[in-house]
KEKE-3310 file (N, C-alpha, C; in steps of 0.2 Angstrom, whole numbers, plus 5000, padded with zeros to 4 digits):
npx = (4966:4952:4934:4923:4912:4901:4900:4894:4896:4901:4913:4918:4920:4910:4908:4907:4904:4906:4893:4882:4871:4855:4840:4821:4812:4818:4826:4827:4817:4807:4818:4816:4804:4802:4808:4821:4835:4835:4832:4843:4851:4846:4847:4861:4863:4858:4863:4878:4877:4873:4884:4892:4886:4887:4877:4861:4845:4829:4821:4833:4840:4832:4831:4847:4850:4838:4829:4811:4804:4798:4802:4815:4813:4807:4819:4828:4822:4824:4837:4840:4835:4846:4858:4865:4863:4861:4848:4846:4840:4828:4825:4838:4850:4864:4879:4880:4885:4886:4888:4903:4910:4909:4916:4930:4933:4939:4952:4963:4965:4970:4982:4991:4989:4996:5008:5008:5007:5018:5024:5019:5014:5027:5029:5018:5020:5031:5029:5017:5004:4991:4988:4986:4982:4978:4968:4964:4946:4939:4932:4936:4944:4949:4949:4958:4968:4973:4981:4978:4978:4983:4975:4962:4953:4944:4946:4940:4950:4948:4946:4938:4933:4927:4938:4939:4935:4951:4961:4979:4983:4975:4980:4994:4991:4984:4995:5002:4994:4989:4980:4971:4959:4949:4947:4928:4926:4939:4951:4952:4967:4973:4972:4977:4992:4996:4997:5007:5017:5016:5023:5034:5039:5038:5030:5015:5006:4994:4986:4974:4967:4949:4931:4937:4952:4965:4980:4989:5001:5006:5013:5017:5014:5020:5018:5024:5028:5031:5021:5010:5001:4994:4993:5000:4998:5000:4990:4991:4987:4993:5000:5010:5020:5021:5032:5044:5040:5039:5049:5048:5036:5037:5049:5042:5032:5041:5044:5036:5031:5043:5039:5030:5034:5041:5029:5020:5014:5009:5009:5000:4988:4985:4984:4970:4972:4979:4974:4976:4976:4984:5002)
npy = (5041:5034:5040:5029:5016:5020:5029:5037:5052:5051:5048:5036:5022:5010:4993:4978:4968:4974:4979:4974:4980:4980:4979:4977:4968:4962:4949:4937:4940:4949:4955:4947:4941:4927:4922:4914:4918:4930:4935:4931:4939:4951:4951:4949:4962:4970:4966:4969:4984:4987:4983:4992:5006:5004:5004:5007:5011:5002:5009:5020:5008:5003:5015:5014:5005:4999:4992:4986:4992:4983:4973:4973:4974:4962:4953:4959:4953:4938:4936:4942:4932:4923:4926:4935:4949:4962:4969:4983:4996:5006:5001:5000:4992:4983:4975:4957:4944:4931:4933:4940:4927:4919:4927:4927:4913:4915:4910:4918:4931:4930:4925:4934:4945:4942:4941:4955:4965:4971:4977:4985:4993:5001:5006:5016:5023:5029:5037:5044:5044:5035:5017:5002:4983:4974:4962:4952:4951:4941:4950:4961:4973:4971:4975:4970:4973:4988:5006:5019:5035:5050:5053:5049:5056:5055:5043:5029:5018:5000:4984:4973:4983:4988:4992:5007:5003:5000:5004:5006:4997:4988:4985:4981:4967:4962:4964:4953:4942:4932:4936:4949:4959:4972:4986:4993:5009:5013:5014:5001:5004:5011:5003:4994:4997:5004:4993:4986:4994:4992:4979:4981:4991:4986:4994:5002:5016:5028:5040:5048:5056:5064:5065:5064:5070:5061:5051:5036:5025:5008:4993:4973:4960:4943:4926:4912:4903:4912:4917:4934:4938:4946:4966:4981:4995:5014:5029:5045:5061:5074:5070:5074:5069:5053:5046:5048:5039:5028:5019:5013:5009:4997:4991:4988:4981:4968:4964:4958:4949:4941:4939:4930:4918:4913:4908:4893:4884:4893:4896:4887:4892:4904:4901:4901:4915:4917:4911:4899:4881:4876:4873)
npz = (4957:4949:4948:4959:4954:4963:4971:4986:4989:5004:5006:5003:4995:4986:4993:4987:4973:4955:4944:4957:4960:4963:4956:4957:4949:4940:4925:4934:4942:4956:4968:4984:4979:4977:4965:4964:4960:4961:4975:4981:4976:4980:4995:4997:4991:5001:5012:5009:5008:5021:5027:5021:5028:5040:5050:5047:5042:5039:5027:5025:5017:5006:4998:4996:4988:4978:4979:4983:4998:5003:5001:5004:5020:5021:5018:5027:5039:5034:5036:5048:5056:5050:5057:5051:5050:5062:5073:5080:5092:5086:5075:5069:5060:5061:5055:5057:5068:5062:5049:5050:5055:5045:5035:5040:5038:5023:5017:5010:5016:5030:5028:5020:5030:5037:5031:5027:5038:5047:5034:5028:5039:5040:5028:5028:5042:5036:5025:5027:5021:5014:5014:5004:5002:4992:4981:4966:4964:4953:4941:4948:4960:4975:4991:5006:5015:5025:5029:5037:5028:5024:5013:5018:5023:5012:5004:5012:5013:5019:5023:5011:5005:4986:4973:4963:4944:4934:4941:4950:4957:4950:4937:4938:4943:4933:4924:4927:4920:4908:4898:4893:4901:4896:4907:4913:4908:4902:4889:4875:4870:4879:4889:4889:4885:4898:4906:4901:4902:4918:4918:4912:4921:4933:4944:4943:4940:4943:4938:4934:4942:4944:4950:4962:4970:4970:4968:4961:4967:4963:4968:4963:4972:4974:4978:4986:4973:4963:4957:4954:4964:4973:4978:4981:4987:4988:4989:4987:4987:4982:4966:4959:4968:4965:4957:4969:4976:4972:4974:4986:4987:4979:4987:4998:4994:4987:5001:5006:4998:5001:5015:5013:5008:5018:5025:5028:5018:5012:4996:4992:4999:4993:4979:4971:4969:4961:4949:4948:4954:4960:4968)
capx = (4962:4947:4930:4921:4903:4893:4903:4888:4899:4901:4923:4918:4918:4904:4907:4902:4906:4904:4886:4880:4867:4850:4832:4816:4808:4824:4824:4827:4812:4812:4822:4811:4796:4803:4812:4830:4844:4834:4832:4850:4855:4843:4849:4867:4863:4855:4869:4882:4872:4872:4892:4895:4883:4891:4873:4857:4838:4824:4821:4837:4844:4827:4835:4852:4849:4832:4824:4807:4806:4792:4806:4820:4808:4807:4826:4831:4820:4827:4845:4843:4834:4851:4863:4868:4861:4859:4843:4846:4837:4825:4827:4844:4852:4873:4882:4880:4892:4886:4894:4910:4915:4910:4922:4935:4934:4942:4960:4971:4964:4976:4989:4991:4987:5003:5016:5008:5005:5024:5028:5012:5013:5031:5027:5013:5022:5037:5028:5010:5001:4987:4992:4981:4986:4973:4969:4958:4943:4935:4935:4935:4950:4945:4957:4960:4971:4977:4984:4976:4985:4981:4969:4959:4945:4941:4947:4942:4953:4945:4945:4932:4930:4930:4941:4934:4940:4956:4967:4985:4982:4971:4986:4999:4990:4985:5003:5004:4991:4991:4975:4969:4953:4948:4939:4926:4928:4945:4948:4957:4972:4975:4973:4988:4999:4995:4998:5012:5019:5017:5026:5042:5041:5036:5024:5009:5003:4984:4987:4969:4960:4944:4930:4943:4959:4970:4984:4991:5006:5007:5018:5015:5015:5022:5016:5029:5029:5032:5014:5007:4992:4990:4996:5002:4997:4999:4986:4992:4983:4998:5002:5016:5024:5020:5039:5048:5036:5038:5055:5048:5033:5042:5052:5037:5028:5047:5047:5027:5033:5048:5035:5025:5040:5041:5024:5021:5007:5006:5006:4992:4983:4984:4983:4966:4972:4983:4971:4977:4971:4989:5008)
capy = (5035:5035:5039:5023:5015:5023:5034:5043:5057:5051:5047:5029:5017:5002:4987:4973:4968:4978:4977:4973:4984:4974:4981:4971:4965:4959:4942:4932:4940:4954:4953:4947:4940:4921:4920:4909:4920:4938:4934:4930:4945:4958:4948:4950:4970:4974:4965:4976:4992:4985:4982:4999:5011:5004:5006:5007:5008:5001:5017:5020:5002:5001:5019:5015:4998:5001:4986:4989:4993:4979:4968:4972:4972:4953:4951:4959:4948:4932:4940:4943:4924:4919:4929:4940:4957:4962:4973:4985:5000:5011:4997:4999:4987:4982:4966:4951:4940:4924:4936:4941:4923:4918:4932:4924:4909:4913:4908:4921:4934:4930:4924:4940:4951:4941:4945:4962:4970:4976:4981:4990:4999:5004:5010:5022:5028:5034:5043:5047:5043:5028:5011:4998:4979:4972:4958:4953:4945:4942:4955:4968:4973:4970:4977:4965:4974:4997:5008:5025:5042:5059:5052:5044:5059:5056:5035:5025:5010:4996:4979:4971:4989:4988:4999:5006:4999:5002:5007:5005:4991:4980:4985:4979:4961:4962:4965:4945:4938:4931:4938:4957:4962:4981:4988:4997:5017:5011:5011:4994:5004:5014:5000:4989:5003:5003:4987:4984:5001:4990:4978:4982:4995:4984:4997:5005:5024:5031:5049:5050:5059:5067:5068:5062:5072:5057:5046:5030:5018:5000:4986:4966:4955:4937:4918:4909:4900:4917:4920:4938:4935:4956:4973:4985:5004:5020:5031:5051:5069:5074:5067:5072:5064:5046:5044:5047:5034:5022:5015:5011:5003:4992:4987:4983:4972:4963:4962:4956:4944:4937:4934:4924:4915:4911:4905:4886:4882:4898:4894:4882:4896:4910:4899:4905:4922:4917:4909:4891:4877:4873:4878)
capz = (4955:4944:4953:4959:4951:4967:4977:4987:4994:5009:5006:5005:4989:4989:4993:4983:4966:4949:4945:4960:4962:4961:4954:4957:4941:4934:4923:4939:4946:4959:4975:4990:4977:4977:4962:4967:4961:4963:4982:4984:4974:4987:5001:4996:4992:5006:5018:5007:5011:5031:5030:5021:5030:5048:5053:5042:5043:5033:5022:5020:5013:5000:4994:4991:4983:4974:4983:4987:5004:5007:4999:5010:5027:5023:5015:5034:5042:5036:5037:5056:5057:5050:5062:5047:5053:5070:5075:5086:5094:5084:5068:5065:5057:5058:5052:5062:5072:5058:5043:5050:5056:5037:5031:5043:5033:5016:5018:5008:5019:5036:5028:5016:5032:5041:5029:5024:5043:5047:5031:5028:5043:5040:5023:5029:5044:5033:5021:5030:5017:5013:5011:5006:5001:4988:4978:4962:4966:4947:4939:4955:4965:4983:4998:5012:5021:5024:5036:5037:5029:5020:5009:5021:5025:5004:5003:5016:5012:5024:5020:5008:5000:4979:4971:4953:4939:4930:4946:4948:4960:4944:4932:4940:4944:4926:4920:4926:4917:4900:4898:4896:4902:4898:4913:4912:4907:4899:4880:4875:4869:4885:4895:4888:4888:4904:4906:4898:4907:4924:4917:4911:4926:4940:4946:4941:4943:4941:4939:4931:4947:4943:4955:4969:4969:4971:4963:4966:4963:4966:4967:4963:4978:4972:4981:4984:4968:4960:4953:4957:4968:4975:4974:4985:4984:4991:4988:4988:4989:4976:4960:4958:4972:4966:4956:4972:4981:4967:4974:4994:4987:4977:4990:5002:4990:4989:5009:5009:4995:5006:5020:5012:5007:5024:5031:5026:5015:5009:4990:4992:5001:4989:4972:4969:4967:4952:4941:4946:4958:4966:4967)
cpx = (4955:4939:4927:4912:4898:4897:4897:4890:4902:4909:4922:4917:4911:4909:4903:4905:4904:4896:4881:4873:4860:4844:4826:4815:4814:4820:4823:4819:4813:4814:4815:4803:4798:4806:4820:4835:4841:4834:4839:4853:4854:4845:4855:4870:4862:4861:4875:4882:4876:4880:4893:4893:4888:4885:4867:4849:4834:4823:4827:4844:4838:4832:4843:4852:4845:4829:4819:4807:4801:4798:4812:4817:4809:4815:4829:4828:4823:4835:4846:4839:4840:4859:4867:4867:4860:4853:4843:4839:4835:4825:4833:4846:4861:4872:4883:4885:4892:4890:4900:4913:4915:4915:4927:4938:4937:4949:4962:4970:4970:4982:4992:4993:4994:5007:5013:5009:5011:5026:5024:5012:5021:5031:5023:5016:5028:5035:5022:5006:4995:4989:4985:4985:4977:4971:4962:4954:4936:4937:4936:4941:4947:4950:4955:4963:4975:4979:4981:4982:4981:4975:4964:4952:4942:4940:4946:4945:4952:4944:4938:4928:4934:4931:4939:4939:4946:4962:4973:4986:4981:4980:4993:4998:4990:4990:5004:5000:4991:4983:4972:4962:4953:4945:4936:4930:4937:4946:4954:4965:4976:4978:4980:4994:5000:4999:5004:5018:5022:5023:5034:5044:5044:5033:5019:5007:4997:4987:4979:4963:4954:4939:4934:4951:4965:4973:4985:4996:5005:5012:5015:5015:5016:5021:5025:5033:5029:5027:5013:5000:4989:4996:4998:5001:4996:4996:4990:4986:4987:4999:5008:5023:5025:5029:5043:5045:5037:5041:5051:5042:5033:5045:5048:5033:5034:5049:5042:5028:5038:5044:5031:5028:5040:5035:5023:5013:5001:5005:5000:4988:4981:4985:4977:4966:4975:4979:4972:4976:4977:4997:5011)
cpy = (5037:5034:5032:5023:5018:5025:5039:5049:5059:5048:5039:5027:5015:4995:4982:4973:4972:4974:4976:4975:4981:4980:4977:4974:4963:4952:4937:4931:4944:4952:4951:4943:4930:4920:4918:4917:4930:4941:4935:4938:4953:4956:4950:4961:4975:4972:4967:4982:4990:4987:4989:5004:5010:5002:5009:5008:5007:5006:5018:5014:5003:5008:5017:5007:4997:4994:4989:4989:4987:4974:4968:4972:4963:4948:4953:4956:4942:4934:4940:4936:4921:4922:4933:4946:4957:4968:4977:4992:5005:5007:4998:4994:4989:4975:4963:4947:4934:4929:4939:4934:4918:4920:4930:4920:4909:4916:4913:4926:4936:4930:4931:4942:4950:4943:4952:4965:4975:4981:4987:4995:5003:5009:5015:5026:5033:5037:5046:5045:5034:5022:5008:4991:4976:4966:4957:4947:4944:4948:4963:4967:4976:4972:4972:4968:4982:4999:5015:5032:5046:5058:5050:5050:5059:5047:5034:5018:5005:4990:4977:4979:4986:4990:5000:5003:5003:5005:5003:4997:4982:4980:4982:4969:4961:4960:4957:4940:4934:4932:4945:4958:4968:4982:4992:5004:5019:5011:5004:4998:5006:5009:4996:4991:5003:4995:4984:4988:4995:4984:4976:4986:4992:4989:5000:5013:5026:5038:5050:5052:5066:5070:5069:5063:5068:5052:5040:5028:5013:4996:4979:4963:4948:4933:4916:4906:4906:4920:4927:4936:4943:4959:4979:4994:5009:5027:5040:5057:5073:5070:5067:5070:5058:5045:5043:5041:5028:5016:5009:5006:4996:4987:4985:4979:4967:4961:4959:4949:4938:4933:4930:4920:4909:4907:4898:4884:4889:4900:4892:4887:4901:4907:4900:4911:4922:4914:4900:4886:4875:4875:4871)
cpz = (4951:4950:4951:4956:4955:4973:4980:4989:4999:5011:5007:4997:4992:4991:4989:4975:4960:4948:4947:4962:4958:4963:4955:4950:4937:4931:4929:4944:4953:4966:4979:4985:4977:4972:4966:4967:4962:4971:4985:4981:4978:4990:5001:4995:4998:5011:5016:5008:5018:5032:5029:5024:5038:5053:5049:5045:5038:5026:5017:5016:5008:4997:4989:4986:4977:4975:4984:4993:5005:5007:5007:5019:5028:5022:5025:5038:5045:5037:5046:5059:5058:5054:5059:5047:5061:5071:5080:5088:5090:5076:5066:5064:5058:5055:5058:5064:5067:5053:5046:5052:5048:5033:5034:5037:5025:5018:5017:5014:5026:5036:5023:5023:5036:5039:5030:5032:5044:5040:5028:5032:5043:5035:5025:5035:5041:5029:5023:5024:5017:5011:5010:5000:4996:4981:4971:4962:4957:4942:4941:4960:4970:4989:5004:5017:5021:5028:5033:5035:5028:5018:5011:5023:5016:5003:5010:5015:5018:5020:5019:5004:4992:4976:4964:4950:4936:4936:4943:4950:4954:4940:4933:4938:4935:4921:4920:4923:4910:4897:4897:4896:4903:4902:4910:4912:4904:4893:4880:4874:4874:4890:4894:4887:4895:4908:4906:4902:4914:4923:4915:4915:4934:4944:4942:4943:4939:4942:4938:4937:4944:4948:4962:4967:4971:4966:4967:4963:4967:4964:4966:4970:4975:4978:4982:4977:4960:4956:4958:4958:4973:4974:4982:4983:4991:4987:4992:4988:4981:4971:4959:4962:4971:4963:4962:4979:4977:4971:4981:4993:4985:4982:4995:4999:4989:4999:5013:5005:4999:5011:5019:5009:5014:5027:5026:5025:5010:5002:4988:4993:4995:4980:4969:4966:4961:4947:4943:4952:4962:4962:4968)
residu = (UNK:UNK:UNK:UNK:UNK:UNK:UNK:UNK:UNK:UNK:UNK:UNK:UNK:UNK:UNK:UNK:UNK:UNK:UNK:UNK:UNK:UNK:UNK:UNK:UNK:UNK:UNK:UNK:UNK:UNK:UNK:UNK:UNK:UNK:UNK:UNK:UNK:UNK:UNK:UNK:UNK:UNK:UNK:UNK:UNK:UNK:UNK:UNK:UNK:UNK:UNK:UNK:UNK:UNK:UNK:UNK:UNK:UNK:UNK:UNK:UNK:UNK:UNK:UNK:UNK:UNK:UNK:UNK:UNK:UNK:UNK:UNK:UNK:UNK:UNK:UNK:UNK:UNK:UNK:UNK:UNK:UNK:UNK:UNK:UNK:UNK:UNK:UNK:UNK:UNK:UNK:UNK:UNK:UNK:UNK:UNK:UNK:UNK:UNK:UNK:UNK:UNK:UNK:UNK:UNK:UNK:UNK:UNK:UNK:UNK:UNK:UNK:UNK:UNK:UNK:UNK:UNK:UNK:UNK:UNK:UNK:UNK:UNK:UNK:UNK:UNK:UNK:UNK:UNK:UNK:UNK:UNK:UNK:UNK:UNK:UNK:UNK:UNK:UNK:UNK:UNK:UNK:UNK:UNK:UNK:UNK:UNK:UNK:UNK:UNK:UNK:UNK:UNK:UNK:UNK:UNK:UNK:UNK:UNK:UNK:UNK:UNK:UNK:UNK:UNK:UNK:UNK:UNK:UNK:UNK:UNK:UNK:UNK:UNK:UNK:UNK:UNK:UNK:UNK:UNK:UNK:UNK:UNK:UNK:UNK:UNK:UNK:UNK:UNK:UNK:UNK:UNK:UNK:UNK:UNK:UNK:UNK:UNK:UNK:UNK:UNK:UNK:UNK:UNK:UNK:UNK:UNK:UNK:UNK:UNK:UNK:UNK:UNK:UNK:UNK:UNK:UNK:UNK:UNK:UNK:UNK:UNK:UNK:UNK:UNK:UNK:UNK:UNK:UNK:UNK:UNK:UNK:UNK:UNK:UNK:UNK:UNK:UNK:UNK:UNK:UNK:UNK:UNK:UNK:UNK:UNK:UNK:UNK:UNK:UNK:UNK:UNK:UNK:UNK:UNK:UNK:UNK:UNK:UNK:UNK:UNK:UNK:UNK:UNK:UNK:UNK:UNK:UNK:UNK:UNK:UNK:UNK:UNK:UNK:UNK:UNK:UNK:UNK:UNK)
# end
């Protein structure tokens, strides 16, 4: 896979979407000074920080974000006023019981995680390696749902992490759209080869590891009503083992698809993820 927008070294992505990363003094006005959408955009940085760090202090969320620190003092104020941080001992800072029963709330989430858990976890016991199950939220693939393997002291694939651009994951979803969007650090030609590659393959492979010595292959996930709405990938240590993994994740994005064949109402739920409002 292709290294991520802000990997700190610490084997984790960022959370939070492409460009996320908020300055004071923007147009909007800087975080924490009362302009509308500069407020929501620190608030939203800093409780990305909170979720990825595990555990955070003042200091070091103004650092990674580049909020001022006087900013983020008042951004985690109102944040623990609204049960979205919790304050613990010595000023740390976790995520609060108000932001995870929010994150409950967005439907595709359960119903993904019900088909996907058995076949997920069979996939990754039979080869040892990473799984993770991921969907495109804008123009950012977001994971919902993984199982720990090899790669996992480099990847932590944990849900609500967003993977950089151009994986194998996006290229698959991609392959069904009628749309091509280049990602970032992509050239337009590459990418639709690519693209097109997933297509006629039914999977996808990133060979392209640089800083982070890993590959990946993916498979589509299909809705009931036969639109791709996620992707399925196994993230390796080797490259060249992804051909003989091609076939098994294939067949568990067909055994994740089946399931969600099966649960009732599950079109309706996941029609956000294809671009279209109902099935």
């Amino acid at each position: 896979m292709k290294p991520p927008h802000a990997f700190r070294g610490d084997g984790h992505w960022r959370h939070g979407s492409r460009g996320d990363e908020v300055r004071g003094g923007s147009g909007a006005g800087p975080a924490g000074s009362g302009g509308g959408r500069g407020v929501l955009q620190g608030a939203f940085a800093v409780l990305q920080q909170v979720a990825r760090c595990g555990e955070a202090g003042l200091t070091e969320l103004a650092a990674a974000t580049g909020v001022p620190k006087a900013s983020v003092h008042r951004l985690l104020d109102q944040l623990a006023g609204l049960g979205m941080v919790h304050r613990g001992p010595g000023g740390r800072y976790r995520v609060g019981a108000r932001a995870f029963a929010l994150g409950q709330a967005w439907d595709p989430a359960p119903v993904l995680r019900s088909a996907a858990t058995a076949p997920v976890r069979r996939l990754a016991a039979a080869t040892g390696d990473s799984v993770c199950l991921a969907v495109m939220d804008a123009a950012d693939a977001l994971v919902v749902a993984g199982m720990l393997g090899r790669a996992d002291e480099l990847i932590s694939l944990r849900p609500g992490l967003v993977l950089p651009p151009g994986t194998a994951t996006e290229a698959v979803i991609t392959a069904a759209r009628p749309m091509v969007t280049v990602p970032p650090g992509s050239s337009r030609a590459e990418w639709i080869r690519r693209v097109r590659q997933a297509r006629d393959q039914g999977v996808a492979f990133d060979l392209q590891a640089t800083e982070l010595p890993v590959a990946c292959v993916a498979a589509p996930v299909h809705a009931p009503g036969g639109a791709v709405v996620s992707a399925i990938g196994v993230v390796v240590l080797e490259a060249r083992r992804l051909p003989e993994l091609a076939g098994a994740v294939r067949d568990t994005a067909d055994k994740i698809s089946a399931n969600l064949a099966r649960i009732p109402g599950a079109g309706r739920v996941l029609a956000p993820l294809a671009g279209t409002t109902e099935h």
